[in-house]
C-alpha positions as CSV (number, residue, x, y, z in Angstrom):
1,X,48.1,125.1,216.5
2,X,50.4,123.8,214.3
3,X,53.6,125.8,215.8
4,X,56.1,122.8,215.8
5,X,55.7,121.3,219.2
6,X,56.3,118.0,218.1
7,X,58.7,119.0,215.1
8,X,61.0,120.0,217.9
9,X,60.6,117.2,220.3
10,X,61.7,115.0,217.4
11,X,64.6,117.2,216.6
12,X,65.5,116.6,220.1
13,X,64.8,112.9,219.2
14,X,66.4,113.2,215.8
15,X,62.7,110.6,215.5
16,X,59.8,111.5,213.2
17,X,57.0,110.7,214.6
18,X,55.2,114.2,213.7
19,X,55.1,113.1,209.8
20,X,52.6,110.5,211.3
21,X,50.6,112.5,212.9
22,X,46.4,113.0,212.2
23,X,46.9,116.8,210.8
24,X,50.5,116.8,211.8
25,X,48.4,118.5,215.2
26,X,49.1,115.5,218.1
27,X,46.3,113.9,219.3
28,X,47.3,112.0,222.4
29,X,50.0,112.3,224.8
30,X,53.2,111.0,223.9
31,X,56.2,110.7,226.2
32,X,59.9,110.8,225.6
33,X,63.4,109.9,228.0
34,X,65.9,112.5,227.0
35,X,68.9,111.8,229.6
36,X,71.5,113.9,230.9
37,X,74.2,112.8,228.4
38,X,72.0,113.5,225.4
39,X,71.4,117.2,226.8
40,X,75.3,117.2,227.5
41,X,75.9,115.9,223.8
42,X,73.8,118.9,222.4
43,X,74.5,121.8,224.5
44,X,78.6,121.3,224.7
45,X,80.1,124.2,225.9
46,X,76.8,126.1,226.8
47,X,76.6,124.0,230.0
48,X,79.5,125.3,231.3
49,X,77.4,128.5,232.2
50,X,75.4,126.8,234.7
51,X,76.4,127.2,237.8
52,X,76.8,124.3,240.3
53,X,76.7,120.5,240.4
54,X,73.8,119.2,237.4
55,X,72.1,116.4,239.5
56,X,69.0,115.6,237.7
57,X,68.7,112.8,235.9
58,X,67.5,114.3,232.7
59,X,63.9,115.1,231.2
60,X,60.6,113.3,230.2
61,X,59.2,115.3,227.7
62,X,55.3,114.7,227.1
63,X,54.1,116.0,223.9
64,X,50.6,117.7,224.7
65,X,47.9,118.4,221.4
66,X,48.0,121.9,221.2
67,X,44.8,122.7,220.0
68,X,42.5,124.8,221.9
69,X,39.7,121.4,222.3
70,X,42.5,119.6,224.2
71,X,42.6,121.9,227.6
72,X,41.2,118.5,229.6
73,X,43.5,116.5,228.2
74,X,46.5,119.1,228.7
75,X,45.4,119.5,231.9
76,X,45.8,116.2,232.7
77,X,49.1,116.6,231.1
78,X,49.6,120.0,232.3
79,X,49.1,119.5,236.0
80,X,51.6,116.4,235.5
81,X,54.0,118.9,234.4
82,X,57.2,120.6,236.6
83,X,58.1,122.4,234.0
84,X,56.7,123.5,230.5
85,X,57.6,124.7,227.1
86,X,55.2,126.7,225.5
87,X,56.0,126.6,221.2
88,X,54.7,129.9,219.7
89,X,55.7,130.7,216.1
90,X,57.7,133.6,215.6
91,X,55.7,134.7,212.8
92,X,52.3,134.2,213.9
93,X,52.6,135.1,217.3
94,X,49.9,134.2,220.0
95,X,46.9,131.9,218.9
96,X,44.0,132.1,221.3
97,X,45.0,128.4,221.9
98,X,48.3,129.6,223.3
99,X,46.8,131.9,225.5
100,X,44.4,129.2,226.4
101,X,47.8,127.2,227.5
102,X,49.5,130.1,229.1
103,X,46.3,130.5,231.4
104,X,46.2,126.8,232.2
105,X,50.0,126.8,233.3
106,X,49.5,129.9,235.1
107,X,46.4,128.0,236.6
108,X,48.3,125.3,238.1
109,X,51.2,127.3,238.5
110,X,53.6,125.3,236.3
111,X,56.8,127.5,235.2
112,X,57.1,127.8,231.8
113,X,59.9,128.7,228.9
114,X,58.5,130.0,225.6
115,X,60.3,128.3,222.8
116,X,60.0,130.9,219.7
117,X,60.3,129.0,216.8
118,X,60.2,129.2,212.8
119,X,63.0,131.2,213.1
120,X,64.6,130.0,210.0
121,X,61.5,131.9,208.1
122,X,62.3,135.4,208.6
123,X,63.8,136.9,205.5
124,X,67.7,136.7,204.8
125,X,68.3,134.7,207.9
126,X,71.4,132.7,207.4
127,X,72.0,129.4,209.5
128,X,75.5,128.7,210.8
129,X,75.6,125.3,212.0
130,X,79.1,125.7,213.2
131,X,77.7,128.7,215.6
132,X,75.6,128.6,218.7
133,X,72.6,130.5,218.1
134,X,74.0,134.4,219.7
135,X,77.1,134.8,217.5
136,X,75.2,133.1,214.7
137,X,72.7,136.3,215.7
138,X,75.7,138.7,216.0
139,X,76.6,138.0,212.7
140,X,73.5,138.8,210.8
141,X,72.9,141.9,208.8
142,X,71.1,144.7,210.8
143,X,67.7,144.8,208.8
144,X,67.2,141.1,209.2
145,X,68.5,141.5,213.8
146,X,66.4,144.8,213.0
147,X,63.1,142.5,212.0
148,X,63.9,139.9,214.7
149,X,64.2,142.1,217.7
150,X,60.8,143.7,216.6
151,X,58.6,140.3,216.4
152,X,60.0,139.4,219.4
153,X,59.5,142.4,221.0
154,X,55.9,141.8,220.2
155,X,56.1,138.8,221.9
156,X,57.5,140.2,225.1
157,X,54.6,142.9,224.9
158,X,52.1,140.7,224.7
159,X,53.0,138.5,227.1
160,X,53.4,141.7,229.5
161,X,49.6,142.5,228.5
162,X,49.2,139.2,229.6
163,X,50.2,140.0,233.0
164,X,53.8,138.2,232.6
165,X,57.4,139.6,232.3
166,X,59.2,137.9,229.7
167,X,62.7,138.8,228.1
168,X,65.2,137.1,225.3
169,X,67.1,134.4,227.6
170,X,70.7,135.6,227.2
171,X,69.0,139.0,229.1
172,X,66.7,137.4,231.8
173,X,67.9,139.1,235.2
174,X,66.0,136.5,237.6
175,X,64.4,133.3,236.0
176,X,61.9,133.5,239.2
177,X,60.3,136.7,238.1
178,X,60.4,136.7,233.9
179,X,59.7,134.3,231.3
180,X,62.6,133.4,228.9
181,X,62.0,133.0,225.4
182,X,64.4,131.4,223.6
183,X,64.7,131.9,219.6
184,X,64.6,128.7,217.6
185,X,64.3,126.4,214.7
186,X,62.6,122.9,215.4
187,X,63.7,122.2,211.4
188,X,67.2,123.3,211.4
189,X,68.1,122.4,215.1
190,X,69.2,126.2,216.0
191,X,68.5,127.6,219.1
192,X,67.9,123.8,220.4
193,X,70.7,123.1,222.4
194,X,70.1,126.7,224.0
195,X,66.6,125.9,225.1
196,X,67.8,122.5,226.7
197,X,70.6,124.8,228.7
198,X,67.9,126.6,230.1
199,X,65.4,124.1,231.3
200,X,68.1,122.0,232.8
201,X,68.5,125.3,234.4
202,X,65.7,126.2,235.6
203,X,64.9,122.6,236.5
204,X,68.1,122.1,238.8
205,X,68.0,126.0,240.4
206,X,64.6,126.1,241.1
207,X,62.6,122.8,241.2
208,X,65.1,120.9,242.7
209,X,63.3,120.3,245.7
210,X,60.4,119.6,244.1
211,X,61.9,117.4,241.7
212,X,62.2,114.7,244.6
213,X,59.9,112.2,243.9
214,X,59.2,109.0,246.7
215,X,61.4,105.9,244.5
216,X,59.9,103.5,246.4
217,X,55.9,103.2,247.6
218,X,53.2,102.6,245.6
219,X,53.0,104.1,242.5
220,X,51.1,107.1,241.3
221,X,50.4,106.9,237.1
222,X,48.1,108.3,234.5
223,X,47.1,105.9,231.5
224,X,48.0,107.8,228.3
225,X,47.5,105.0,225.7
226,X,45.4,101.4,225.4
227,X,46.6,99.6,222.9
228,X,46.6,96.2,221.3
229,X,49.9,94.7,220.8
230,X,50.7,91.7,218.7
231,X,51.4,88.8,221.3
232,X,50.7,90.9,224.5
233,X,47.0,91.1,224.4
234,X,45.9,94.9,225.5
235,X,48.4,96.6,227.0
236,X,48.4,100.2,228.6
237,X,51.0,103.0,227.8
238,X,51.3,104.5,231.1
239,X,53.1,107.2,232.5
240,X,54.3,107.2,236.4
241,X,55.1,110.4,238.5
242,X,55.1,108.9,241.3
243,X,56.4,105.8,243.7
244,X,58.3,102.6,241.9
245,X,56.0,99.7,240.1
246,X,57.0,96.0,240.1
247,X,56.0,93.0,237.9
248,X,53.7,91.1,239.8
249,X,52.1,94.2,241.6
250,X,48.3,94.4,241.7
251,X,47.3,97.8,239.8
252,X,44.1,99.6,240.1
253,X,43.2,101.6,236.3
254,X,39.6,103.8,235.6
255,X,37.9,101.7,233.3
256,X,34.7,101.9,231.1
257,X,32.6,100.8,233.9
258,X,34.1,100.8,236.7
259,X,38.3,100.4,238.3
260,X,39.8,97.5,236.8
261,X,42.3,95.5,239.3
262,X,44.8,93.1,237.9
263,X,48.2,92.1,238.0
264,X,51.2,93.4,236.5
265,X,52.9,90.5,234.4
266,X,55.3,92.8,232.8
267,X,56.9,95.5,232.3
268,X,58.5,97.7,229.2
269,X,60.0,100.6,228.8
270,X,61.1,102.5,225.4
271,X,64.6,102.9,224.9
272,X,65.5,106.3,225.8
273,X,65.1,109.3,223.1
274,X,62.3,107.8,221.6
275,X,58.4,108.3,221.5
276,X,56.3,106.4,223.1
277,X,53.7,106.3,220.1
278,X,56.2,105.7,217.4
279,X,55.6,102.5,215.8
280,X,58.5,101.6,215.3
281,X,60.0,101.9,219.3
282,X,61.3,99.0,220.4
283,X,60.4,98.0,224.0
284,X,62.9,96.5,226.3
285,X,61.5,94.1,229.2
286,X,62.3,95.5,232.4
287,X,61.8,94.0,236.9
288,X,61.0,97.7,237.6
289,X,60.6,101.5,236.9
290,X,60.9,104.4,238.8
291,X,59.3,107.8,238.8
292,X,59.1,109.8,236.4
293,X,59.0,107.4,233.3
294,X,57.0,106.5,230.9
295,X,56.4,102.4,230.9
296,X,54.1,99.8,228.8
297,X,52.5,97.7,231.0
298,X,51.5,94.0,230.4
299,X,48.2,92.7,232.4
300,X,45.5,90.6,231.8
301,X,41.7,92.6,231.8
302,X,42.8,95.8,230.1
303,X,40.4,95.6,228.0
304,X,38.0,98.1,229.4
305,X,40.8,100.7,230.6
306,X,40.7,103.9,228.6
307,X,43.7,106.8,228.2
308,X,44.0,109.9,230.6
309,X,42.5,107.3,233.3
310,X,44.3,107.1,237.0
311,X,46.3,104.3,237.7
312,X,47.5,103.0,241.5
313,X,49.6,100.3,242.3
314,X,49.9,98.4,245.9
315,X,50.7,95.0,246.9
316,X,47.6,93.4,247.1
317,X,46.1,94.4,250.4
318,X,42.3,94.3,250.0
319,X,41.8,97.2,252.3
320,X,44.2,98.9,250.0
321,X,42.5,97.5,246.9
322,X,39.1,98.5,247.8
323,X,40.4,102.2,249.2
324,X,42.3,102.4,245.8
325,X,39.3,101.2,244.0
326,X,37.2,104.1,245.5
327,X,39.6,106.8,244.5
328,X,39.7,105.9,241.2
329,X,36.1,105.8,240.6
330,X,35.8,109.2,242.3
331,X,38.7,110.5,240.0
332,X,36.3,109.1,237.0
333,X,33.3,110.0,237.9
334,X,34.6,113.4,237.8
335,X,35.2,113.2,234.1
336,X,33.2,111.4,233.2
337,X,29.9,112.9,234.4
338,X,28.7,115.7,232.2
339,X,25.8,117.6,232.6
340,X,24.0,115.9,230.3
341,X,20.7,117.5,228.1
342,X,17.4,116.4,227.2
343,X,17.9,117.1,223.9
344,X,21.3,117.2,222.4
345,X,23.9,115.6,220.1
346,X,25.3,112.3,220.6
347,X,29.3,112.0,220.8
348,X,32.0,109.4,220.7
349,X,35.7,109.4,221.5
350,X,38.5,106.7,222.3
351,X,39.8,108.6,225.0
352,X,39.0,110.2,228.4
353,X,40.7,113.4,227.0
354,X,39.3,113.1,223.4
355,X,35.7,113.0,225.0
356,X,36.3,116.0,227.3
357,X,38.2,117.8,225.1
358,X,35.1,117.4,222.4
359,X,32.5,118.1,225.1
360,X,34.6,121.6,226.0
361,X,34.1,122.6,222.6
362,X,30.5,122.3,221.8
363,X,29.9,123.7,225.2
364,X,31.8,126.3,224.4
365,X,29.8,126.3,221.1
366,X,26.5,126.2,223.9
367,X,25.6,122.8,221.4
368,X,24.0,120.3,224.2
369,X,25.2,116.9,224.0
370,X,22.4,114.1,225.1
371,X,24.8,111.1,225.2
372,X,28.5,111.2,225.6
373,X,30.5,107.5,226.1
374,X,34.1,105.8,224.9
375,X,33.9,103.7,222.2
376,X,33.0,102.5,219.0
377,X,29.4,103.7,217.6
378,X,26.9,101.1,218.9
379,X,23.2,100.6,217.7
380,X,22.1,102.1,221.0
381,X,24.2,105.4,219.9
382,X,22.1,105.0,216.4
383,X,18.7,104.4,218.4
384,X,19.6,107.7,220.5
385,X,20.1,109.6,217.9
386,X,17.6,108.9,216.1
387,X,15.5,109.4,219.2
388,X,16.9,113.3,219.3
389,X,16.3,113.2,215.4
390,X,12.5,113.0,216.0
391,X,12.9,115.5,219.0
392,X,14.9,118.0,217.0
393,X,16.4,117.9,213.3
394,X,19.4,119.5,214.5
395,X,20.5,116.7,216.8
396,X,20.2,113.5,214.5
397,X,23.7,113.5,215.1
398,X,27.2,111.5,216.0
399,X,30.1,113.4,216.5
400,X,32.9,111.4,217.0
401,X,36.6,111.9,217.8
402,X,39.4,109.4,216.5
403,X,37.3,106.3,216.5
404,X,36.7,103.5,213.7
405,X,33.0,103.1,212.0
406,X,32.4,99.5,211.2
407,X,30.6,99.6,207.4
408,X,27.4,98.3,208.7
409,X,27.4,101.0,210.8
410,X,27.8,103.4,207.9
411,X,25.1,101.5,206.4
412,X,22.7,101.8,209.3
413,X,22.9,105.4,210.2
414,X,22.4,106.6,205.9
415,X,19.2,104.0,206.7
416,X,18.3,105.9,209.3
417,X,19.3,109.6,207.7
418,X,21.9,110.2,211.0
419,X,24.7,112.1,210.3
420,X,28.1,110.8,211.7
421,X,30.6,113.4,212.0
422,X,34.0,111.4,212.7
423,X,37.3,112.8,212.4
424,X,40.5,112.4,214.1
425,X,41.5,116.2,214.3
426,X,39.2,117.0,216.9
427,X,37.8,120.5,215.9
428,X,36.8,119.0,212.4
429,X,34.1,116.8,213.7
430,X,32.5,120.9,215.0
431,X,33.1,122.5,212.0
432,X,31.6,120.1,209.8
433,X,28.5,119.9,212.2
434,X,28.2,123.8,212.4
435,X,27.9,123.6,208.1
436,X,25.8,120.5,208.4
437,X,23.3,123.0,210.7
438,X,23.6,126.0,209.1
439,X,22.7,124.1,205.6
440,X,19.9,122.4,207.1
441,X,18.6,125.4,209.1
442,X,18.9,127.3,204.9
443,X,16.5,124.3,203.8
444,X,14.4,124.5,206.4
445,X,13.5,128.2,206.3
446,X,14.0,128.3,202.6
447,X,10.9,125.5,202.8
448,X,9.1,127.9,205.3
449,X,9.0,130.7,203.0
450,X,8.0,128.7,199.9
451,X,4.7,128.5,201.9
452,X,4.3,131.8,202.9
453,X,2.8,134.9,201.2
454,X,5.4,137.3,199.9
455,X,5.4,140.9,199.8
456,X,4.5,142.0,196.3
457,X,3.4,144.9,194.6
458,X,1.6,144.5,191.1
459,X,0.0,146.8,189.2
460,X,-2.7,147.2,186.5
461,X,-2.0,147.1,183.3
462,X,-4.3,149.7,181.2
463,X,-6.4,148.4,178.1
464,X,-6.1,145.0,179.8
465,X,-9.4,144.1,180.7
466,X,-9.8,140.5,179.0
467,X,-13.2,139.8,180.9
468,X,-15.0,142.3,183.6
469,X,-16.4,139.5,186.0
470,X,-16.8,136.2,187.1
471,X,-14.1,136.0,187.0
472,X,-12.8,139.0,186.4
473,X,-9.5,138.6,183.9
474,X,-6.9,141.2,183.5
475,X,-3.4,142.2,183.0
476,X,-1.3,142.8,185.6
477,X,2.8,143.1,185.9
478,X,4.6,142.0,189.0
479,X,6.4,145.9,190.1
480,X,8.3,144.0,193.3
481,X,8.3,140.7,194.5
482,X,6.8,137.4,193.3
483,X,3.2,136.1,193.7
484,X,1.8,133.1,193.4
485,X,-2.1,131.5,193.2
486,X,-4.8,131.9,195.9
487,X,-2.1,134.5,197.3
488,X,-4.8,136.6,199.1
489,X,-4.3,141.0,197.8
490,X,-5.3,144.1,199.0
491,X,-5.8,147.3,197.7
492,X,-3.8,150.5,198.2
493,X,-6.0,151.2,201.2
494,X,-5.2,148.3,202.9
495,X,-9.0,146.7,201.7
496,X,-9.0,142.8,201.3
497,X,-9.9,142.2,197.8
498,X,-9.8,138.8,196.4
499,X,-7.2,135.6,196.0
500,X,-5.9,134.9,192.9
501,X,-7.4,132.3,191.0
502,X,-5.0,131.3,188.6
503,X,-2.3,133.4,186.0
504,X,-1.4,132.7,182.2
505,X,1.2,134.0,180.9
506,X,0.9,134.0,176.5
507,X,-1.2,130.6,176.3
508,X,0.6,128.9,179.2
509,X,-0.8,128.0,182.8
510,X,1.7,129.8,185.6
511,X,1.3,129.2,189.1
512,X,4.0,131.7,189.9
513,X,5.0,135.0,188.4
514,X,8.3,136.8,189.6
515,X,9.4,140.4,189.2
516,X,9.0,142.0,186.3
517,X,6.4,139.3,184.6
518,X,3.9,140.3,182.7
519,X,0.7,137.6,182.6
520,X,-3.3,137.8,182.9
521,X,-4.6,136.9,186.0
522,X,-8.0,135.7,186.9
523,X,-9.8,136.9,189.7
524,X,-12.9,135.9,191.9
525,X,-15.7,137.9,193.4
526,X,-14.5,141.4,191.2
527,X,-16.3,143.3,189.0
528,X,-13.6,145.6,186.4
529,X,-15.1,149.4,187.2
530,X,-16.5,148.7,190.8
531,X,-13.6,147.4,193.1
532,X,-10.7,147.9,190.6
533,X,-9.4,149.7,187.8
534,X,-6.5,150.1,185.7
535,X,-4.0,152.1,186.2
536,X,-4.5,150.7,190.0
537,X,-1.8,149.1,192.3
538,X,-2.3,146.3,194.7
539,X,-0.7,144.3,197.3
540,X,-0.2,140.9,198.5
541,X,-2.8,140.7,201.8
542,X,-0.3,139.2,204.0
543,X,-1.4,137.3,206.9
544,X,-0.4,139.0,210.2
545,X,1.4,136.0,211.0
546,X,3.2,135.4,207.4
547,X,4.8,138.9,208.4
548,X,6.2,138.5,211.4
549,X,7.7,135.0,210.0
550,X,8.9,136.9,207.3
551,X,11.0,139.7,209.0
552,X,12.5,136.9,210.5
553,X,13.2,135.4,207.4
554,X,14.5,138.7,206.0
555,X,17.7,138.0,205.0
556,X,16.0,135.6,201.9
557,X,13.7,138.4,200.7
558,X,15.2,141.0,198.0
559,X,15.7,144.5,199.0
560,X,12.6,145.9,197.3
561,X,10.6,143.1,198.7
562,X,11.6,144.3,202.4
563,X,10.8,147.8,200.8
564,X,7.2,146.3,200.1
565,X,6.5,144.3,203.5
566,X,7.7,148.3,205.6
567,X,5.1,149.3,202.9
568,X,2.1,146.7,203.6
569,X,3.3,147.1,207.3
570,X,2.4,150.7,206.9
571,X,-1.0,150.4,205.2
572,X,-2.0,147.4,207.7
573,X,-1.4,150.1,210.9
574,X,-3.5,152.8,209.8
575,X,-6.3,150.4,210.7
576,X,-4.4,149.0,213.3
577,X,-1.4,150.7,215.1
578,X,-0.1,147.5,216.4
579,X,-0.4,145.1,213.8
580,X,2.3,142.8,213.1
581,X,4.5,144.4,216.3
């Protein structure tokens, strides 16, 4: 949801790397050093009301995507997590995907501030830069505190239906036992240096001791980005919570296939305060890093690693190596291994997370997916899907998730009449693929009931008899419904009389005539005076089987016409009681 998660970050960063973001929603984890002396630079004199020594070194922010799709991917970031900030905007309150997040964190029990932003929106509120946020508050008139108080009051209340007691942070009693919710602006800046008081807060009271990480020891990583880089060959983004990595330690990644071992040739880190994705960070060469950080690393054969993958460092042991190796895989295999259908859709992503996060939402959709790998779209995607094509209409599809389509490949699947649904917002790849089916499943029915008979009701016309028999020509006028020739009718009793053999109207041939028409219609096997006569109404003789397609296809038929089909129904069970049930 875009509630300014990475606005904020970037206000912290005083970067913008949210302008270049796909749907200004982020799609991949990014990372960012914010030391101590930054957070001391914002906050001033608002540090001076923590208690006790500050002895942390400062924060790593990871920007996770907050859309809903991305729970496997936040989860990887999630579970990385101490300590969390959860953005909600002031004015729209909770999104299910916030709730999604707030049940994930509560999942694996990660603490969590709420950062309540957009608060530069509400009406008549008046910025003071020169005043922390509370006397800024203070100094508001009372409708506009009047309107504030109330949203979040809403806020509190809902998280308490959530099962969670939260409270404005300026009135939080015990930080163990309520959420604090601190009022901001990620545009203006207010309420910023407030929100970094309280997380270096919370992160020095309460996580101290688990803020101790092992320095030294192999290190523990997660890939969050492959990339190419100009000179360096592929390199890997990669953030460490855990252990210390060296250039020239052998490293262990999940790759495509299978764990890639190689050799660390070097190492870079961004310059603190800025993202890890921006384009424009500049990377200093560095011997070492220590948990937590966020480092580049430089190795030959990364081709084949792909993001939210493990990564293990030791120093070359083959035991080690092959244990390593094992754990890895394991840790893949995991993701990787769907429960694949018979039938299904195909799908694509660059990314671990991108895949997962694509396959939780068409499961949560219930669409099965028959083929799900990392990558570009190969001809053996094409050939799969065309395979499910044949299978099922429905499923001659690619759905893909931030990946590039080569033109021949463009060219190839229109050949071949396969839709590719790529995008790089994630949830736009679904939607598009829930109007692709819904207009297909329109033409397909729409085609179905072209070929059915339709309720109609006609009638009669007196001093229309243009011939008595063989064939027998008369005028009739269409009272409901349409009919069409060699539809089969049926007299008010429910007796099969004829087909129709074919309709004029004024000198024209009509193989159709539609509510309301008036034409002469020739008829087979009648005699004028024996089986009919006018004044007389008739019916279409529907097929038992036409009908029961047809009150499935309802919703296409006029309300008269579903009038006329209770009607025939009616006729057709006085013969039969369970006709057409």
């Amino acid at each position: 949801v875009d509630h300014g998660k990475t606005t904020l970050l970037d206000k912290i960063r005083s970067t913008i790397v949210a302008s270049g973001e796909a749907g200004a929603i982020t799609q991949a984890i990014g990372v960012s050093i914010i030391p101590m002396e930054t957070i001391y630079k914002i906050c001033g004199k608002l540090m001076d009301s923590l208690k006790g020594k500050i002895t942390i070194p400062g924060l790593l922010a990871i920007d996770t995507p907050g859309h809903a799709a991305f729970a496997s991917l936040r989860k990887r970031g999630g579970s990385l997590a101490d300590i969390a900030i959860l953005v909600v905007d002031i004015n729209e309150g909770f999104k299910p995907q916030t709730i999604e997040s707030l049940e994930i964190l509560k999942a694996n029990r990660v603490p969590f501030v709420v950062a309540v932003n957009k608060i530069d929106l509400l009406n008549r509120w008046k910025y003071d830069p020169t005043q922390y946020l509370l006397p800024n508050l203070a100094a508001l008139d009372y409708q506009t505190q009047g309107e504030f108080e109330a949203k979040m009051y809403d806020l509190v209340a809902k998280l308490n239906a959530l099962g969670l007691q939260a409270e404005r942070f300026d009135r939080v009693e015990d930080y163990t036992k309520q959420i604090a919710l601190v009022p901001l602006s990620a545009r203006t800046g207010q309420g910023i240096p407030e929100l970094l008081m309280v997380l270096t807060g919370l992160a020095q009271k309460y996580l101290e001791q688990n803020l101790v990480i092992n320095e030294f020891g192999n290190c523990k990583g997660t890939t969050l980005e492959v990339k190419e880089d100009k000179g360096l060959g592929t390199t890997i983004n990669a953030i460490i919570y855990n252990g210390c990595l060296h250039v020239g330690d052998t490293i262990i990644v999940g790759g495509l296939e299978h764990p890639i071992v190689t050799k660390i040739r070097a190492l870079l880190e961004p310059g603190q305060l800025v993202e890890m994705r921006d384009k424009k960070s500049k990377f200093q060469n560095v011997k070492e890093v220590t948990a937590a950080t966020g480092v580049k690393i430089v190795a030959p054969g990364l081709e084949t690693a792909v993001a939210g993958m493990p990564l293990r460092s030791c120093t070359g042991n083959l035991d080690e190596i092959k244990q390593l190796s094992v754990e890895v895989q394991q840790e893949v295999g995991e993701t990787l291994n769907v429960e694949l259908a018979e039938e299904g859709v195909v799908i694509k992503a660059d990314t671990i997370g991108g895949l997962e996060a694509l396959r939780h939402l068409l499961h949560e959709k219930n669409i099965p997916i028959s083929s799900a790998s990392l990558g570009e779209i190969t001809k053996k995607d094409l050939a799969a899907a065309e395979m499910m094509k044949e299978k099922n209409l429905f499923y001659g599809v690619i759905l893909g998730f931030n990946i590039p389509v080569a033109q021949e490949v463009n060219e190839a699947a229109a050949a071949k009449n396969i839709r590719l649904l790529i995008h790089d917002v994630i949830y736009r790849s679904l939607e598009e693929y829930e109007q692709y089916t819904s207009s297909l499943k329109k033409e397909i029915e729409l085609r179905e009931l072209n070929n059915l008979v339709r309720p109609a009701k006609i009638l009669f016309l007196k001093g229309y008899v243009f011939r008595q028999n063989n064939p027998a020509i008369i005028g009739i006028e269409v009272e409901i419904g349409r009919i069409k020739n060699s539809d089969p009718i049926m007299n008010e009793q429910g007796k099969h009389l004829t087909t129709i053999k074919s309709m004029k109207e004024g000198q024209e041939n009509v193989s159709l005539a539609e509510q309301g028409k008036q034409v002469a219609m020739a008829l087979d096997g009648i005699t004028v005076g024996r089986q009919i006569n006018e004044g007389d109404f008739f019916y279409t003789d529907l097929p038992e089987d036409d009908f029961k397609k047809l009150k499935e296809l309802k919703k296409y038929l006029s309300t008269r016409e579903v009038e006329v089909l209770k009607e025939i129904a009616e006729i057709k069970r006085r013969d039969n009681p369970v006709w057409g049930v």
